[in-house]
C-alpha positions as CSV (number, residue, x, y, z in Angstrom):
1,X,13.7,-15.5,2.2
2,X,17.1,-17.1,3.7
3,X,19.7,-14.6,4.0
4,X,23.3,-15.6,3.2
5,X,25.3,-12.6,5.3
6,X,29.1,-12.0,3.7
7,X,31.6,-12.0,6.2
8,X,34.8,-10.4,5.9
9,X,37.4,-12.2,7.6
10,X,40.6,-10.2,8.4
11,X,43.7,-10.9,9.7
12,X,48.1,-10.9,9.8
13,X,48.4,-14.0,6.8
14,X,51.3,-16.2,7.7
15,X,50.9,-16.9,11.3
16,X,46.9,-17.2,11.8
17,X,46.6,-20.0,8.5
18,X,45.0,-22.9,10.4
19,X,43.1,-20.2,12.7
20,X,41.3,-18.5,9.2
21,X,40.7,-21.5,7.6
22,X,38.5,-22.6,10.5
23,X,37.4,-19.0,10.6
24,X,36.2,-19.7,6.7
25,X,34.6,-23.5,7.7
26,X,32.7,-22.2,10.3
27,X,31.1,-19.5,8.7
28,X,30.2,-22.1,5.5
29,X,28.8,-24.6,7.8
30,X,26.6,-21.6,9.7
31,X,25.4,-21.2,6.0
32,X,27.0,-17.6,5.2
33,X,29.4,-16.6,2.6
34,X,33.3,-15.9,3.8
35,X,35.5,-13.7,2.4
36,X,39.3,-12.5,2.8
37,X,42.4,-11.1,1.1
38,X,43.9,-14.6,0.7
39,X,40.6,-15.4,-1.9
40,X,41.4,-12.3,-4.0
41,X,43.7,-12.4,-7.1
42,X,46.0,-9.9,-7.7
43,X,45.0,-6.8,-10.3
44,X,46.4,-3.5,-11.5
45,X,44.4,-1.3,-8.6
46,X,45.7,-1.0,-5.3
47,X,45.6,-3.5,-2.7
48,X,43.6,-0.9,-0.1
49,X,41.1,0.0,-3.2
50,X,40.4,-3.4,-3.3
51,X,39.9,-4.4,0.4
52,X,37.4,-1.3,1.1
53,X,35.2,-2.6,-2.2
54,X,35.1,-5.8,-0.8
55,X,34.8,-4.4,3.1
56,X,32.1,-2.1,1.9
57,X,30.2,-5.7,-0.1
58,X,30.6,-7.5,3.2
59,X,27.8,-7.2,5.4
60,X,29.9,-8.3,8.9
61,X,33.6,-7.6,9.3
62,X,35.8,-10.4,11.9
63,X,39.3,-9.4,12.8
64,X,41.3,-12.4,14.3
65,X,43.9,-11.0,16.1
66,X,47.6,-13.1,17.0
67,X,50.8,-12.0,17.5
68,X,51.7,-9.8,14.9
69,X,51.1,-6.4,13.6
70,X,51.5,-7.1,9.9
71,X,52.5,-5.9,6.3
72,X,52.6,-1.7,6.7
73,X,51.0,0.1,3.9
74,X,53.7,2.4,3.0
75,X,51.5,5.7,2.6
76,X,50.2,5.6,5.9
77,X,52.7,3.7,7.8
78,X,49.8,1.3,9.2
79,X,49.5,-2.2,8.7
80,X,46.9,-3.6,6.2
81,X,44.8,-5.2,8.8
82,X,44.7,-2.3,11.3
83,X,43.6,0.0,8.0
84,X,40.9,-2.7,7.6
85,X,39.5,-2.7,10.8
86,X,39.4,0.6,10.9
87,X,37.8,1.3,7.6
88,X,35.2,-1.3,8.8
89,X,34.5,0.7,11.5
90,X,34.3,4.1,9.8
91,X,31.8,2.4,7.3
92,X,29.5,1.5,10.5
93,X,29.9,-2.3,9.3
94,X,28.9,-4.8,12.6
95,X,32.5,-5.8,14.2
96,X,33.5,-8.4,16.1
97,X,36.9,-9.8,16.6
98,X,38.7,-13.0,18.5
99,X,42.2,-12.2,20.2
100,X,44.6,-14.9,21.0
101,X,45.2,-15.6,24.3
102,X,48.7,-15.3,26.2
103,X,48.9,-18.8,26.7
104,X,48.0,-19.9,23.1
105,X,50.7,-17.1,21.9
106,X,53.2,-18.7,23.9
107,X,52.4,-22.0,22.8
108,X,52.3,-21.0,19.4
109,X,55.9,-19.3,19.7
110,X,57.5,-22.3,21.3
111,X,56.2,-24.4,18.7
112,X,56.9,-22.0,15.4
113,X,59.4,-19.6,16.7
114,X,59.7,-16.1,15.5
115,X,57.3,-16.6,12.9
116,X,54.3,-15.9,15.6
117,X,55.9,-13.0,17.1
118,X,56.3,-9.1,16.2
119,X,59.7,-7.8,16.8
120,X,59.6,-4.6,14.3
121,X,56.6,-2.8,15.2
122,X,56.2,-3.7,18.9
123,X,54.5,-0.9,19.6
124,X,51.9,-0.7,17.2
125,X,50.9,-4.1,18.2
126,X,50.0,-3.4,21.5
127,X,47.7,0.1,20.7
128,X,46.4,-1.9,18.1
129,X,45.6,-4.5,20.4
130,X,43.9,-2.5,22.7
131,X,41.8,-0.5,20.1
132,X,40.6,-4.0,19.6
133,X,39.7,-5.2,22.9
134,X,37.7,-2.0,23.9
135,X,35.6,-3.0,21.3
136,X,33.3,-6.1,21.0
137,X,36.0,-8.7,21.2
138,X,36.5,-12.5,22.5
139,X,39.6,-14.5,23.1
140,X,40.3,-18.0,22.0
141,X,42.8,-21.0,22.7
142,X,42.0,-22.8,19.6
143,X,39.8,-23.6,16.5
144,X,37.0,-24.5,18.4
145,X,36.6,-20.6,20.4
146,X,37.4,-19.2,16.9
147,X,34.1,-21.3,15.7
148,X,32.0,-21.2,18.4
149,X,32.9,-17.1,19.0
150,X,31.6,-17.1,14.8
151,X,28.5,-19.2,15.5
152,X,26.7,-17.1,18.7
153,X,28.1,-14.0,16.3
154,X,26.3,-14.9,13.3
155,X,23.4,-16.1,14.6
156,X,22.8,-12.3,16.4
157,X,23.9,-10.5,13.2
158,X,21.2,-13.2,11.2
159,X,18.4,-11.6,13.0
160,X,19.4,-7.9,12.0
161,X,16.9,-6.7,9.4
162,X,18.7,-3.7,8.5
163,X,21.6,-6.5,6.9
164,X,21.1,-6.5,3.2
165,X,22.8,-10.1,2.8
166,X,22.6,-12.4,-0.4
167,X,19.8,-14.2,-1.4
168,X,19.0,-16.7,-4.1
169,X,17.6,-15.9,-7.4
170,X,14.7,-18.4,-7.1
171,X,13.6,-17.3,-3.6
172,X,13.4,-13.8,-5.2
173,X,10.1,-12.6,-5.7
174,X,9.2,-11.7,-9.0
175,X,7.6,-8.2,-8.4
176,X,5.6,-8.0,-11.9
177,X,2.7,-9.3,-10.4
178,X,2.7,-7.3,-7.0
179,X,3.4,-3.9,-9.6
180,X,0.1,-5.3,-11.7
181,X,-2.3,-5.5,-9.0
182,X,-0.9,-2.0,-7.3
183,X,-1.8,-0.2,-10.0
184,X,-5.2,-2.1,-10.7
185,X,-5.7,-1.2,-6.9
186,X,-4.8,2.4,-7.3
187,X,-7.2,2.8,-10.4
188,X,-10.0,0.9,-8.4
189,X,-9.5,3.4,-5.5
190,X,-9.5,6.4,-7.3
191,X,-12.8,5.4,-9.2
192,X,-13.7,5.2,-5.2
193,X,-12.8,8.6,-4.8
194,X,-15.1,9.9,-7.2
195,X,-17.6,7.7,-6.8
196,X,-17.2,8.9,-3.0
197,X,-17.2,12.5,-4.1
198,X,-20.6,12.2,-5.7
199,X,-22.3,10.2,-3.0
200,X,-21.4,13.1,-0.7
201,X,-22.4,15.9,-3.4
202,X,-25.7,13.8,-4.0
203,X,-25.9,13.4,0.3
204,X,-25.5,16.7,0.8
205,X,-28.7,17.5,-1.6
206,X,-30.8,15.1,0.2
207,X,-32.6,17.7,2.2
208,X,-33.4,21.0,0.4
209,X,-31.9,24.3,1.3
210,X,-33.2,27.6,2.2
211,X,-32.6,28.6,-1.2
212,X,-34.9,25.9,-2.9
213,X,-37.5,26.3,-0.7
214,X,-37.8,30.3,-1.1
215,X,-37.3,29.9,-5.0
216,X,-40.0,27.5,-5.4
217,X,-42.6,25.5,-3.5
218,X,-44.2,22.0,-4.2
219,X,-47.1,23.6,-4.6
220,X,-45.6,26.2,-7.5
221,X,-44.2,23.2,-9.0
222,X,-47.0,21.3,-9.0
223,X,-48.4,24.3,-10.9
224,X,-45.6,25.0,-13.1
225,X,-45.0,21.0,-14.2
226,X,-48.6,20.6,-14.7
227,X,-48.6,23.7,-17.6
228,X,-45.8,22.0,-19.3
229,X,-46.9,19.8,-22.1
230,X,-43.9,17.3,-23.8
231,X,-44.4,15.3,-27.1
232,X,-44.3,11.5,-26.5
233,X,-43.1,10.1,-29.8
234,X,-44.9,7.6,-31.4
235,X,-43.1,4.4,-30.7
236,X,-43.7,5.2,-27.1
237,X,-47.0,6.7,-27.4
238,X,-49.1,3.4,-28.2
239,X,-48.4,4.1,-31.9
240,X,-49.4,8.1,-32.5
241,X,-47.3,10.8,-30.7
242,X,-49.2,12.5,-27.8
243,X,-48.8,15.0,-25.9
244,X,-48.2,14.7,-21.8
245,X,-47.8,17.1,-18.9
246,X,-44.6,17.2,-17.4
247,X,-45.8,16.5,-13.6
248,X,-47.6,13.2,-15.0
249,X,-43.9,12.2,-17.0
250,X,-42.4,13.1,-14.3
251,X,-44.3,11.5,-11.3
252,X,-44.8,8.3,-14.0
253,X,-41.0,7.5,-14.3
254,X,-39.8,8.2,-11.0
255,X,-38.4,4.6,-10.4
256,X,-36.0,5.1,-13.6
257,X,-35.1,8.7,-12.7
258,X,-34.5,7.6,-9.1
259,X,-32.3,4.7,-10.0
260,X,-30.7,7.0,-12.8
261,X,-31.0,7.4,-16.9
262,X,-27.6,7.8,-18.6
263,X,-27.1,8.4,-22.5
264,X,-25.2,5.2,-22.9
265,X,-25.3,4.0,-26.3
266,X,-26.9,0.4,-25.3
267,X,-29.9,2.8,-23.0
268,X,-33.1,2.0,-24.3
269,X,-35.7,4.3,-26.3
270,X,-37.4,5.0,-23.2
271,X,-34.3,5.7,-20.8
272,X,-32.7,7.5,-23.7
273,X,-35.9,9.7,-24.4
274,X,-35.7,10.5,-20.3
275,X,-32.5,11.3,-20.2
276,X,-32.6,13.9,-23.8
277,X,-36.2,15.6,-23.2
278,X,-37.7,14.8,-19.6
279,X,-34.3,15.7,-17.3
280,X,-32.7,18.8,-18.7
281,X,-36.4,20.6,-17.9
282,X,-36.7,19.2,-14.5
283,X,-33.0,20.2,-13.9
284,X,-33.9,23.9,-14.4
285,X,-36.0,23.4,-11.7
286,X,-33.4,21.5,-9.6
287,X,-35.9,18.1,-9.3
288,X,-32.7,16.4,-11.0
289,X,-28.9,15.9,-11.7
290,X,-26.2,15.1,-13.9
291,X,-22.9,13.6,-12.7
292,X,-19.8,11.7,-14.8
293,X,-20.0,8.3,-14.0
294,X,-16.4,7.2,-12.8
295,X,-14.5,4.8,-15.4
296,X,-17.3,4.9,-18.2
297,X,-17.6,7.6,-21.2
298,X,-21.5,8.7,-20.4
299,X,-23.5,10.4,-17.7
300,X,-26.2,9.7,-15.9
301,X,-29.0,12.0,-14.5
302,X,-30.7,11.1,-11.3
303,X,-33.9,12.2,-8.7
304,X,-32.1,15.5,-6.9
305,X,-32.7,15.8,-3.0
306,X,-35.2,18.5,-3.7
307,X,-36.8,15.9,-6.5
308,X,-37.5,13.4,-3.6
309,X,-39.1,15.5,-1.4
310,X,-41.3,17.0,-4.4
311,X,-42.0,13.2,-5.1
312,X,-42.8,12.3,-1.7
313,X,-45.0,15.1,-1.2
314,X,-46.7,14.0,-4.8
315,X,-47.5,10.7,-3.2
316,X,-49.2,12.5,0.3
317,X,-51.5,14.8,-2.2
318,X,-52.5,11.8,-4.6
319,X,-53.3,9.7,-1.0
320,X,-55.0,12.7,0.5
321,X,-57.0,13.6,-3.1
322,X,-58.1,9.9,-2.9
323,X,-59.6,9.7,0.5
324,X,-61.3,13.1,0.1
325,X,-63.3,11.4,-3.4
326,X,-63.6,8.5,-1.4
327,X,-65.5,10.8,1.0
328,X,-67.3,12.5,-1.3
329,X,-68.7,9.2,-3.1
330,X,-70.0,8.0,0.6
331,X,-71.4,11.2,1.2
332,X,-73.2,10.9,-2.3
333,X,-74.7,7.4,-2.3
334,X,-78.5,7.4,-1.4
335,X,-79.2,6.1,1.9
336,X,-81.1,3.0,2.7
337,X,-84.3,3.4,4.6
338,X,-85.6,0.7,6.4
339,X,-89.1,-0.7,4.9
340,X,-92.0,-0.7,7.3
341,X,-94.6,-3.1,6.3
342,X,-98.1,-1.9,5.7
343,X,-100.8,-2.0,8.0
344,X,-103.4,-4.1,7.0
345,X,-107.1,-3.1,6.6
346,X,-109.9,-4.9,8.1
């Protein structure tokens, strides 16, 4: 976005007109906003009330400096400008100033008289003057230092970030949006979090502990899910309920239980039947898991780390149980003599 900077241009009013007037054109053409004492209209406050609101508005303050020391503010016994400058300063505004030359004084007396010159408050002048000129300060002849001293200024103070400035209304971003898709972010990364939090709760169960194994091992619960007998409803029993051992539900729907049964109300008979009768009694046994799932209303139950490995070693004993009765059916197959023809008889 293009930043318009407000420049607060100061100086002594009758004897620097032409020099703040090009003061004010340059500062429009470089495409900033000017604004001085001269602009204001007159009120009930104070006139030193008003300059430091305005001062403290401004983002840059410019003090053209001439021949004379001013209007004194009667409280303080300082003239308006020097008040201004030094308010400026106080407020940590960027200053820069232009002082008239000797020579452009001079020609400026000679051509306007006493008009250009200070003759009650000499003094004050010249500390003033040299407050200004330890500071960041240029001189000028004529109009054209006074505008090109503003156009090297501006152009420095333009890249400033820390300068608020002015700024159009339809280059403004409307923030609405930006808010809107924050705070969808924020939700998405919290659901994250949880959903990070369980993947390390479930990671973490991957590999059984000490405890597990000393409590029970897959050959007790091969023993102990084998004696356990669950009624199979009808409409998933081929039309009559049956009975089924646990180990055979168990090891039968181990892709759903791996990938997870929850108690949704769109699950199906079967996953809902999983979830309600077959999970809680493996649970006791630690062979599965319940966890919230993040942004939804239902849980889900899942294959525990210790129900993996119970699985996996399911799968060795059915392989090995296979070969050995494949074994046993070679060994009981009669063998095949070879026939040996008979021996004829003369």
């Amino acid at each position: 976005m293009k930043r318009k900077l407000q420049v607060f241009i100061s100086s002594t009013y009758t004897d620097l007109v032409e020099e703040r007037q090009a003061a004010v054109s340059a500062v429009l053409k470089a495409g900033h906003i000017p604004a001085g004492m001269e602009l204001f209209t007159a009120g009930d406050r104070s006139q030193m009330t008003t300059i430091k609101e305005w001062i403290d508005e401004s983002d840059v303050y410019m003090l053209i400096f001439g021949g004379r020391y001013g209007s004194i503010e009667r409280t303080s016994g300082i003239s308006y400008t020097e008040l201004e400058y030094d308010y400026a300063l106080e407020q940590g505004k960027p200053v820069f100033a232009v002082v008239i030359t000797e020579a452009a004084l001079e020609t400026k007396i000679k051509a306007g008289g006493k008009a250009f010159i200070e003759n009650e408050n000499p003094k004050e002048l010249a500390l003033f003057r040299a407050k200004v000129l330890s500071s960041i300060s240029s001189f000028f002849d004529d109009h054209k230092d006074i505008k090109l001293c503003i156009h090297e200024s501006l152009a420095d103070f333009s890249a400033n970030r820390e300068l608020k400035g002015w700024v159009s209304a339809d280059e403004v971003i409307d923030t609405k949006p930006l808010f809107e898709e924050i705070t969808k972010l924020s939700e998405e990364n919290r659901a994250l979090k949880e959903t990070l939090v369980s993947l390390e709760k479930r990671a973490a169960a991957v590999v059984p502990s000490k405890a597990d194994k000393k409590t029970e091992t897959h050959e007790e619960l091969f023993n102990i899910l084998n004696a356990i007998e669950v009624k199979v409803p009808a409409s998933l029993g081929g039309g009559k309920e049956v009975k089924r051992k646990l180990l055979d539900l168990f090891y039968g729907s181990k892709d759903a239980l791996i990938n997870g049964v929850t108690n949704a109300v769109s699950a199906s008979e079967a996953e809902t039947f999983l979830y309600h009768n077959i999970s809680p009694k493996l649970q006791v046994h630690g062979l599965t898991m319940n966890e919230k799932v993040p942004g939804a209303r239902y849980r889900r139950s899942y294959v525990s780390g210790l129900g993996s490995a119970f699985l996996a070693y399911l799968d060795k004993d059915i392989i090995r149980i296979r070969q050995e009765k494949e074994l046993v059916q070679k060994k009981q197959a009669p063998e095949r003599t070879p026939s040996v023809p008979a021996k004829r008889t003369k």
